[in-house]
Backbone bond lengths (Angstrom), bond angles and torsions (degrees), N, CA, C in turn:
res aa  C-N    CA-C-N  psi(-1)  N-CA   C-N-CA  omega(-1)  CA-C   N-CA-C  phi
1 X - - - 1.459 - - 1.531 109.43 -
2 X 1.405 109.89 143.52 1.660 117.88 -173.48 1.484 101.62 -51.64
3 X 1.331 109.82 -56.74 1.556 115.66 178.31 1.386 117.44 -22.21
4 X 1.297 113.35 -84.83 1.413 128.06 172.46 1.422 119.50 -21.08
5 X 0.934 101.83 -58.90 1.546 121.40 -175.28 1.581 111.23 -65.79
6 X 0.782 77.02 -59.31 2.246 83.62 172.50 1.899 108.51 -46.65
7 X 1.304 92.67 -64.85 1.679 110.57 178.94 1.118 103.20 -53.82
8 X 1.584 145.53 -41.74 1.453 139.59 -166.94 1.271 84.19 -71.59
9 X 1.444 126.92 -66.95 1.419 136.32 -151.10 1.559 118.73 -41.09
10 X 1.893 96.90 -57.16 1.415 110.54 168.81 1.697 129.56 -63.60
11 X 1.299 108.53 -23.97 1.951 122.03 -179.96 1.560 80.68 -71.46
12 X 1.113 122.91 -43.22 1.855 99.48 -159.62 1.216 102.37 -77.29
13 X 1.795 117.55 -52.69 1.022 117.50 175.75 2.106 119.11 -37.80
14 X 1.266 94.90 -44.51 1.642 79.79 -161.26 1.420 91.28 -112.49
15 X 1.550 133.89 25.28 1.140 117.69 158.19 1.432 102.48 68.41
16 X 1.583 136.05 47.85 1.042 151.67 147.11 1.157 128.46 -96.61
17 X 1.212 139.21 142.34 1.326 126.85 132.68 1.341 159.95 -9.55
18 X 1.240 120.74 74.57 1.815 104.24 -146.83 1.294 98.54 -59.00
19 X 1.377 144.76 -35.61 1.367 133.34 -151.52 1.994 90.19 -88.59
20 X 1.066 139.91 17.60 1.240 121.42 168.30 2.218 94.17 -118.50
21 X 0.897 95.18 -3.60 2.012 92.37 168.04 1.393 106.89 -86.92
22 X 1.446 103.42 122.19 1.420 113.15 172.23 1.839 96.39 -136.55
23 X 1.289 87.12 161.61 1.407 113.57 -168.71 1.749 128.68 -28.64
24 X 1.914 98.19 -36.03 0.990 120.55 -168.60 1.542 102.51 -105.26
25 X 1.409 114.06 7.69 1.113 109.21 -171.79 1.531 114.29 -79.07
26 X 2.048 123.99 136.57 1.340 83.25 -151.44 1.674 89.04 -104.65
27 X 1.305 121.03 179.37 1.506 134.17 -170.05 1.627 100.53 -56.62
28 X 0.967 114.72 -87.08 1.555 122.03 -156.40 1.762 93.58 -77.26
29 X 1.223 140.15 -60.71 1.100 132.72 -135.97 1.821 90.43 -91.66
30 X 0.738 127.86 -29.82 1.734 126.84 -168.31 1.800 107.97 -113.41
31 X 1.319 109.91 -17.41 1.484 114.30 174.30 1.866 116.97 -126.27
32 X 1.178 104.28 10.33 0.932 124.10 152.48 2.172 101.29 72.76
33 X 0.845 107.10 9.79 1.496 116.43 -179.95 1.401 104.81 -47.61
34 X 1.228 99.86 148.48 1.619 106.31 158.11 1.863 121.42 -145.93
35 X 0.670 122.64 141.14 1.681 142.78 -164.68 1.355 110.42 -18.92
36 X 1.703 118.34 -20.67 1.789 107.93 168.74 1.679 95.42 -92.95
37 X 1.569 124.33 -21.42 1.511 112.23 -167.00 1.489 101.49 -74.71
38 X 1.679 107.95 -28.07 1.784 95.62 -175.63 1.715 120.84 -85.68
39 X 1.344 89.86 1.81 1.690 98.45 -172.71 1.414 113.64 -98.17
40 X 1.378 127.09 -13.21 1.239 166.40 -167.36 1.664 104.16 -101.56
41 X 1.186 114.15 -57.16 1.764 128.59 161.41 1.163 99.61 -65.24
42 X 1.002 143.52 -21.62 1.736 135.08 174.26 1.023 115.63 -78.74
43 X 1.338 122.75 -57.74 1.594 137.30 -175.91 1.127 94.27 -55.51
44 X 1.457 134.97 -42.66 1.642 136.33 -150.79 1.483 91.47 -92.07
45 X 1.015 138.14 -47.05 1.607 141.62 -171.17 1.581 90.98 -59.34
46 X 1.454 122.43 -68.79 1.626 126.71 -159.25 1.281 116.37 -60.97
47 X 1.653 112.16 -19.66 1.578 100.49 163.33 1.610 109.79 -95.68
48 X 1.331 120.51 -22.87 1.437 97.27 175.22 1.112 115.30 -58.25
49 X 1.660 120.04 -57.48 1.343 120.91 -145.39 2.323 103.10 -91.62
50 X 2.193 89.75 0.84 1.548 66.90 166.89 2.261 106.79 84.49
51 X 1.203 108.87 -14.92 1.733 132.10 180.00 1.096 108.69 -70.61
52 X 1.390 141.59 163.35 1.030 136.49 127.28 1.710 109.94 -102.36
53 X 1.307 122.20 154.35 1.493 131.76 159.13 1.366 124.86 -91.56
54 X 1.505 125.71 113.02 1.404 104.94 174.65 1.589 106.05 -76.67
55 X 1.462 120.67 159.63 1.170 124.10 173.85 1.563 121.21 -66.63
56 X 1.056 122.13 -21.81 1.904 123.37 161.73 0.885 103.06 -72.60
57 X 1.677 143.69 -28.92 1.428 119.48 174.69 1.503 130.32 -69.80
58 X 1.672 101.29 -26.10 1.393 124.17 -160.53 1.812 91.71 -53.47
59 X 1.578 91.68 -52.46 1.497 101.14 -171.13 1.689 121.22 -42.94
60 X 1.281 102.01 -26.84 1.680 124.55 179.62 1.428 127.57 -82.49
61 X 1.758 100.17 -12.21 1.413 84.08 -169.00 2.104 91.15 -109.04
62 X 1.547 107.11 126.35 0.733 119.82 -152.07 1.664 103.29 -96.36
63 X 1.378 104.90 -68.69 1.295 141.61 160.00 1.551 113.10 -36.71
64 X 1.784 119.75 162.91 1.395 110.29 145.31 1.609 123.13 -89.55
65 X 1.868 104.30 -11.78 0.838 97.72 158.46 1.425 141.79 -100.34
66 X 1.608 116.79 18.41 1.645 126.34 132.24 1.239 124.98 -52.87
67 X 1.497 125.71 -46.37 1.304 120.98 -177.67 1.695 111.69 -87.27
68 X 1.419 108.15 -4.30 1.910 95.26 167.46 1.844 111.12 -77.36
69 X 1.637 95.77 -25.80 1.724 98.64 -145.18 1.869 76.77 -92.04
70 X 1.266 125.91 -23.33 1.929 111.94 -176.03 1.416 75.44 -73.44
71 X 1.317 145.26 -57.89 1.606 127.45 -158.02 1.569 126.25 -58.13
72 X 1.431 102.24 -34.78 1.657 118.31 166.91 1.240 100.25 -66.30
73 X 0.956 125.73 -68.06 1.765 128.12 -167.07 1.711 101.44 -43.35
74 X 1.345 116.18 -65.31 1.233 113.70 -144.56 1.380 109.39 -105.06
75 X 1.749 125.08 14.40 1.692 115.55 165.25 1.038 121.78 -83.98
């Protein structure tokens, strides 16, 4: 499931916990990200899932569960 995969991706990435990332959890303000960790989570998302990101969206995806549902939508 996209879920999973995102959430593993991001706990390693930001040195979290996967079992405290939930859906609504949001990037920067609740996981503490900052602008090289989400750009870095991008690159890493677009070769797993095979995506590309345009850069106006990046700005949009707020949530983890923005960046599962642009990944469902758009593989």
């Amino acid at each position: 499931m996209v879920f999973e995969k995102v959430r593993d991706m991001i706990a390693e990435q930001l040195q979290v916990d996967a079992a405290s990332i939930k859906s609504e959890s949001r990037l920067v303000e609740d996981l503490k990200a900052d602008s090289a960790n989400v750009m870095v989570m991008i690159l890493e998302l677009e070769s797993e899932f095979g995506i590309e990101v345009e850069d106006d969206v990046i700005l949009g995806l707020k949530t983890v569960g923005d960046v599962v549902s642009y990944i469902e939508a758009n593989q």
